[in-house]
C-alpha positions in Angstrom: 22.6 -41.9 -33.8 19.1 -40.2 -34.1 15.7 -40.6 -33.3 12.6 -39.8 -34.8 9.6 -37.1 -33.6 8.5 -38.8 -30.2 4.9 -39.8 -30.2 1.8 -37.4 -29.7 0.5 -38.6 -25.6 -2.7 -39.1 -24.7 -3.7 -39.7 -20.7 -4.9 -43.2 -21.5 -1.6 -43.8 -23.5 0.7 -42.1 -21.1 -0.8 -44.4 -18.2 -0.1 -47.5 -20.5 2.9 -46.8 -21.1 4.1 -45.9 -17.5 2.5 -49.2 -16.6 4.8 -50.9 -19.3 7.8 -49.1 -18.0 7.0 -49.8 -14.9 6.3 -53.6 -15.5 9.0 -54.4 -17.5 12.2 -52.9 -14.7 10.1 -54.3 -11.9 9.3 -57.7 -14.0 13.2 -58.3 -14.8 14.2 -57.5 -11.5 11.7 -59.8 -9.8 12.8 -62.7 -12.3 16.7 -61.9 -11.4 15.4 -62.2 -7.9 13.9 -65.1 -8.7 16.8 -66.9 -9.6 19.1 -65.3 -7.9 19.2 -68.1 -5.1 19.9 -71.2 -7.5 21.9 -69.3 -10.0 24.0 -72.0 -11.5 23.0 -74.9 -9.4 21.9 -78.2 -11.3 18.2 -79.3 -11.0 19.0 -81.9 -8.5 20.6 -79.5 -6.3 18.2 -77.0 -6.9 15.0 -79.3 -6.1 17.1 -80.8 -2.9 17.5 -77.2 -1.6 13.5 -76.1 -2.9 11.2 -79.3 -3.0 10.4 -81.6 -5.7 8.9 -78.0 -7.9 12.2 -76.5 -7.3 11.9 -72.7 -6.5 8.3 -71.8 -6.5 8.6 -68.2 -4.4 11.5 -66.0 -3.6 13.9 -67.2 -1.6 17.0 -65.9 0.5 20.4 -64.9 -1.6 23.0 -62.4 -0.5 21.4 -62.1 3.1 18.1 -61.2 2.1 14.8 -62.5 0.2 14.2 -60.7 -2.5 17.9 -59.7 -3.4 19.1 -58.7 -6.8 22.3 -59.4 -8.8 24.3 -57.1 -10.8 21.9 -57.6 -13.7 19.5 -55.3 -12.1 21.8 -53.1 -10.9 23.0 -52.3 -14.5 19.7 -52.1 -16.0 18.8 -49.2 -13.7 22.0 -47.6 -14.6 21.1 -48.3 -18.3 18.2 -46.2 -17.6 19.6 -43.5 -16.0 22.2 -43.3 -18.7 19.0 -42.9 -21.1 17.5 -40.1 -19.5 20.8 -38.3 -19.2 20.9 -38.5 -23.0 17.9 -37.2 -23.6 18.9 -34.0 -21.2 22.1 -33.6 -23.2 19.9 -33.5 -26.4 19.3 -30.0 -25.8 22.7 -29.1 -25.3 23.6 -30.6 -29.1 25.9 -32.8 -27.8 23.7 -36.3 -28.9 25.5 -39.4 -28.8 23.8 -42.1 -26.7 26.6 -44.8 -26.5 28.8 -42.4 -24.9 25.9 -40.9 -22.1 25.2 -45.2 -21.6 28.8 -45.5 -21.3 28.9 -42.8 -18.5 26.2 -44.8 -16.7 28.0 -47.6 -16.6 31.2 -46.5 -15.3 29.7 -45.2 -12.8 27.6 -48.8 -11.8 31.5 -49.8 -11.9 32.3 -47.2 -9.1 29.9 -48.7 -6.9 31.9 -51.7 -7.4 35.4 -50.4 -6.3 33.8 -47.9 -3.6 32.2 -48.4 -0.2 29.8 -45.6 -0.9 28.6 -42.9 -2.4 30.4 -39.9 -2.6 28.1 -37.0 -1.9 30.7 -34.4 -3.5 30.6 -36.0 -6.6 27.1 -33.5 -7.8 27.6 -34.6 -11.3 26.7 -38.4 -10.7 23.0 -37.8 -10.4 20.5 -39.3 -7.9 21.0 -42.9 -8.1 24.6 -43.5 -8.2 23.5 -42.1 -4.4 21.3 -45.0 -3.6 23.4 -47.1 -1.1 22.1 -50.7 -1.4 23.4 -50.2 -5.2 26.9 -50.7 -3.5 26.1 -54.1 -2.5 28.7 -56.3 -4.7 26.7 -59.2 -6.5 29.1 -61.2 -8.5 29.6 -59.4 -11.8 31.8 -61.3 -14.2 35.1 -60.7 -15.1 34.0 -59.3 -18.3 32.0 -56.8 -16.7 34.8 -55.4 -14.7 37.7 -55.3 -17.7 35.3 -54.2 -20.3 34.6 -50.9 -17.6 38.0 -50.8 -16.0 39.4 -47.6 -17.7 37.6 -45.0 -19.6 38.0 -46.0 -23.1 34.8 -47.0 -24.4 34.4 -50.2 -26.6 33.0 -49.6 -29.7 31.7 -52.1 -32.8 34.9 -51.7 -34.8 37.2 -51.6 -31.5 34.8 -53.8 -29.2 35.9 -54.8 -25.4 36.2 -58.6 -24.6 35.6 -59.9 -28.1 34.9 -63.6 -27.1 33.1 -62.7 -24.0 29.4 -64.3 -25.4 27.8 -64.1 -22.0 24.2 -62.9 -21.0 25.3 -60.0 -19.1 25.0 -57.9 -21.6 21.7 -58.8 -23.3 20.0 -58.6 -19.5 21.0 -54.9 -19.0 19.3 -53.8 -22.9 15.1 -54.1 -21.6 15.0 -50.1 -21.0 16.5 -49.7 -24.7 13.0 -51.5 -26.0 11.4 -48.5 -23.9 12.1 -45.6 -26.6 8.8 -46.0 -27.9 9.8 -42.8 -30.1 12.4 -44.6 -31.8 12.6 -46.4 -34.6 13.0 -50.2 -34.3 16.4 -50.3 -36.3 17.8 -47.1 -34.2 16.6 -49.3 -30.9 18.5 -52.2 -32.5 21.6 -49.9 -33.0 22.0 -48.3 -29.9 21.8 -51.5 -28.1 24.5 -53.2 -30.2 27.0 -50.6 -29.4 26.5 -50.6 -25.9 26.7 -54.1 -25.6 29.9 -54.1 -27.5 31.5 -51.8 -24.7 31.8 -54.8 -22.2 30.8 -58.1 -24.3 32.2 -57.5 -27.7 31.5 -61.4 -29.5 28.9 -61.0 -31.9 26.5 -63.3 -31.1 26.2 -61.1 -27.1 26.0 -57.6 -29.0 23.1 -59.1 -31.3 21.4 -60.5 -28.8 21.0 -57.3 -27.1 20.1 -55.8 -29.8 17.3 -58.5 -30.5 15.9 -58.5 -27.3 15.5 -54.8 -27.0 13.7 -54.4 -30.6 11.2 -57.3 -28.7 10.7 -55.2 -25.8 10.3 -52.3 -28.3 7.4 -54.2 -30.0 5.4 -55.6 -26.8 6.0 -51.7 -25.2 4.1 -50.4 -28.7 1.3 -52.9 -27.8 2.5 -56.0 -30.5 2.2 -59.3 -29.1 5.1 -61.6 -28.6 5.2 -63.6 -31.2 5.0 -60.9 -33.6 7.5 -59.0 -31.7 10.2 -61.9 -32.4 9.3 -61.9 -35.9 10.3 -58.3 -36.1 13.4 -58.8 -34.3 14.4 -61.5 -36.5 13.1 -59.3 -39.9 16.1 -56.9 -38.2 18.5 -59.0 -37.4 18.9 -60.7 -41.3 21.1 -58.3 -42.7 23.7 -57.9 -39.8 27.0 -60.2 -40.5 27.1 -62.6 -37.4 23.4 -62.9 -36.9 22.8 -66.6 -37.8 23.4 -67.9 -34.2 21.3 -65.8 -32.8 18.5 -65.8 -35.2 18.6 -69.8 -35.2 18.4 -69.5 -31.1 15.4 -67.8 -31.4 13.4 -70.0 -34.7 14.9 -72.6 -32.1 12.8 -71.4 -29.1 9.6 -70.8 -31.6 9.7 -74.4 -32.8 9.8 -75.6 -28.8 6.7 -74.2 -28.1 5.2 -76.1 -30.4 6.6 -79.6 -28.5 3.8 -79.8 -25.7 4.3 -79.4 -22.4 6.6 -77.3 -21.2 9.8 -78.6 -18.7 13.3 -78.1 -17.3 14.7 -80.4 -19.5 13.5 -77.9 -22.8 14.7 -74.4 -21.3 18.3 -76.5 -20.4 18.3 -77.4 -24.1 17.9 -74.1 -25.5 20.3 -72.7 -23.0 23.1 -74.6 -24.1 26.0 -73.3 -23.0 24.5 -70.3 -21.3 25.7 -67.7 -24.4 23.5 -65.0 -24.5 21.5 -66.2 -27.7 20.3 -69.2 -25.5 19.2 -67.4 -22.5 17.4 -65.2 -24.9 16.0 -68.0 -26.5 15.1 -69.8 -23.2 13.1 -66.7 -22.4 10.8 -66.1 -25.1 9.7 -69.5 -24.5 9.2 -69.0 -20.7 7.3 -65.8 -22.0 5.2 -67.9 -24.9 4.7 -70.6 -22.6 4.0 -69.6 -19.3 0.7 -69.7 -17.7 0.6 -66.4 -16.0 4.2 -64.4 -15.2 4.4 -66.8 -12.1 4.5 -70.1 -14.1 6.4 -68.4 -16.6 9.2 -67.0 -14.0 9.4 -70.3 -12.2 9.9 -72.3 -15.6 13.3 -69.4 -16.5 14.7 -70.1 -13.3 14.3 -74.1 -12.5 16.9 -75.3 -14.3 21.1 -75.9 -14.9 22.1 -73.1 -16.0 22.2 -69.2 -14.8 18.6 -68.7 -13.5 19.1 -65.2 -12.7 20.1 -64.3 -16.3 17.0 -66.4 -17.5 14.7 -64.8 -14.6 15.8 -61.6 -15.9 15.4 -61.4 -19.4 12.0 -63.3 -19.0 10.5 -60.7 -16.3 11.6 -57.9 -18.9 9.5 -59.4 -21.6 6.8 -60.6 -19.4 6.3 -57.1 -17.8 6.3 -55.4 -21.4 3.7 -57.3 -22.6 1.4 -57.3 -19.6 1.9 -53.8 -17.4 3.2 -53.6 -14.2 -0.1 -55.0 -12.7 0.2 -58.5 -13.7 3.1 -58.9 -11.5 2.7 -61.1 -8.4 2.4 -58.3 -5.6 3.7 -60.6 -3.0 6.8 -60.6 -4.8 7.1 -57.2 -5.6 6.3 -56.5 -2.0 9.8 -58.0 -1.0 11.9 -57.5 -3.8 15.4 -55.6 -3.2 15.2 -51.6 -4.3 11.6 -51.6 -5.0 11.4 -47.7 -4.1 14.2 -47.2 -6.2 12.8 -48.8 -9.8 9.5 -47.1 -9.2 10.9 -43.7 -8.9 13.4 -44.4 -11.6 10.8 -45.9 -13.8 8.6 -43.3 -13.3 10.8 -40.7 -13.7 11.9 -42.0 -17.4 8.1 -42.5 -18.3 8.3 -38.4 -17.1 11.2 -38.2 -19.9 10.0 -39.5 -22.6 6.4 -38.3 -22.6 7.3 -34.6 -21.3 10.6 -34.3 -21.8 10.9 -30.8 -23.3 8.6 -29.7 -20.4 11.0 -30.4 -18.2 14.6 -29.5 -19.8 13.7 -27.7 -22.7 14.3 -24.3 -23.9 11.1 -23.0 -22.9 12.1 -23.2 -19.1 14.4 -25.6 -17.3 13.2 -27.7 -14.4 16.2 -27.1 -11.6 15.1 -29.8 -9.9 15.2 -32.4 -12.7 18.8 -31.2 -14.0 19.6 -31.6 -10.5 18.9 -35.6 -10.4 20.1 -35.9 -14.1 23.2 -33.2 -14.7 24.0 -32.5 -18.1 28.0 -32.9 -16.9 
């Protein structure tokens, strides 16, 4: 696993892409909000509880508006694990999956504990954050594919016919390594998908949708960004579901007006190729990122998935400030994305600055250990 020679930053490009970085943890966590309080519920059920438009604003889940599911809770630690590779780059010992791997076990922690544990220095700053503790329904797969310390790989992968969207909604910050290559995006993301949802057509996904946040992060639009993920995805044995999913959601954006009824049918079954699907075309179709949240989440089938994997791609494509602020103002953890965010914009832009041979930042190895 490799990268190439980050970019050369400007101010101007620096602010952009902190803006991105910002946009697309805060968009998929506002969209998992979003859903969060109709997850799995049938349209009827859903417009009964919410009004003829069905959910039009956040509403309460877990005790709380604004409340997040495990899906965001994972993506953060997905970052974190990012930005502890990049520490141990300068150590020599680079190999991505396993740092991502460390990140996850210790999201699973915060499932099995009743807090943090303040001895534990080598867990970093945000296995420290207490309202990630809150339990949120992860799957089963989630919790067997972490349970013990092996790590699934491509050839050995963990819970080979788990096909769910869990897996694809954690993979946005992947799309962030702007100084990657598309194809070594692709990569990464496939084998850490693989270490809790190990079907094919869930590792691919997540490797399609974070070469598509790749793209929109380097300025493409969206449409051109699923044409590179597909242009990826071709030579990989078990793509064709996934690649079909995704012509499938180009072609319905070409069927007029958008509806409930069209993001059900590209759901399907609620595999993670459909909710990828369903949310390029909330992102292609929407009106704004409200219209296009509300269209991922109104629906039978899991909302919070759809909200979340739409609110990635929407806040890559459009920066943080095209997010409704009203939402953002409520939204579970908002402290905690920002810093998070902010600090892996910090990363990848000054990295060596920070860590690097010329003078290490105490501080910043501190909130990120090398252990």
């Amino acid at each position: 696993m490799g990268a190439t020679a980050g970019p050369v930053w400007g101010r101007a490009e620096q602010q952009d892409f902190r803006s991105r970085v910002r946009g697309t943890l805060l968009g998929a966590a506002v969209g998992d909000a979003l859903g969060a309080p109709v997850d799995g519920l049938d349209l009827d059920a859903i417009r009964e509880a919410h009004g003829a438009e069905g959910v039009v604003d956040l509403a309460p889940a877990y005790g709380r508006r604004g409340a997040v599911t495990h899906l965001t809770q994972l993506t953060l630690f997905t970052v974190d694990g990012l930005i502890r590779a990049q520490v141990r780059r300068d150590t020599g010992a680079w190999h991505p999956p396993t740092d991502l791997h460390r990140a996850y076990l210790r999201w699973a922690a915060t499932q099995r504990d009743w807090g943090p544990d303040e001895r534990r220095k080598e867990d970093g700053w945000l296995a420290r954050e207490e309202w990630l503790y809150a339990r949120r329904d992860p799957s089963r797969a989630l919790l067997l594919g972490l349970g013990d310390e092996t790590m699934g790989t491509l050839d050995a992968p963990k819970n080979p016919g788990a096909a769910g969207p869990e897996a694809v909604a954690r993979s946005a910050p992947f799309g962030l390594l702007v100084g990657w290559e598309p194809q070594l995006v692709v990569q990464l993301a496939v084998e850490c998908a693989a270490q809790t949802h190990g079907h094919p057509t869930a590792y691919l996904s997540a490797g399609a949708y974070a070469v598509i946040v790749h793209a929109l992060a380097c300025g493409e639009d969206l449409d051109g960004a699923v044409q590179r993920a597909l242009a990826l995805l071709a030579g990989r044995a078990g793509n064709p579901p996934v690649s079909d999913a995704l012509q499938h959601a180009l072609g319905a954006v070409r069927q007029g007006m958008p509806s409930p009824a069209r993001v059900e049918e590209l759901i399907a079954g609620g595999t993670a190729e459909g909710l990828l699907a369903a949310a390029v075309y909330c992102a292609l179709v929407g009106e704004d990122v409200r219209h296009g949240l509300r269209l991922a989440v109104n629906h039978e089938g899991p909302s919070a998935a759809a909200g979340a994997l739409t609110g990635g791609l929407l806040g890559a494509l459009y920066g943080e400030t095209a997010l409704p602020p009203a939402w953002l103002a409520e939204l579970e953890g908002r402290p905690t994305l920002l810093e998070l965010a902010d600090d892996f914009a910090m990363e990848m832009t000054q990295g060596p600055a920070l860590h690097g041979p010329a003078g290490s930042s105490p501080g910043w190895l501190a909130r990120y250990p090398r252990a």
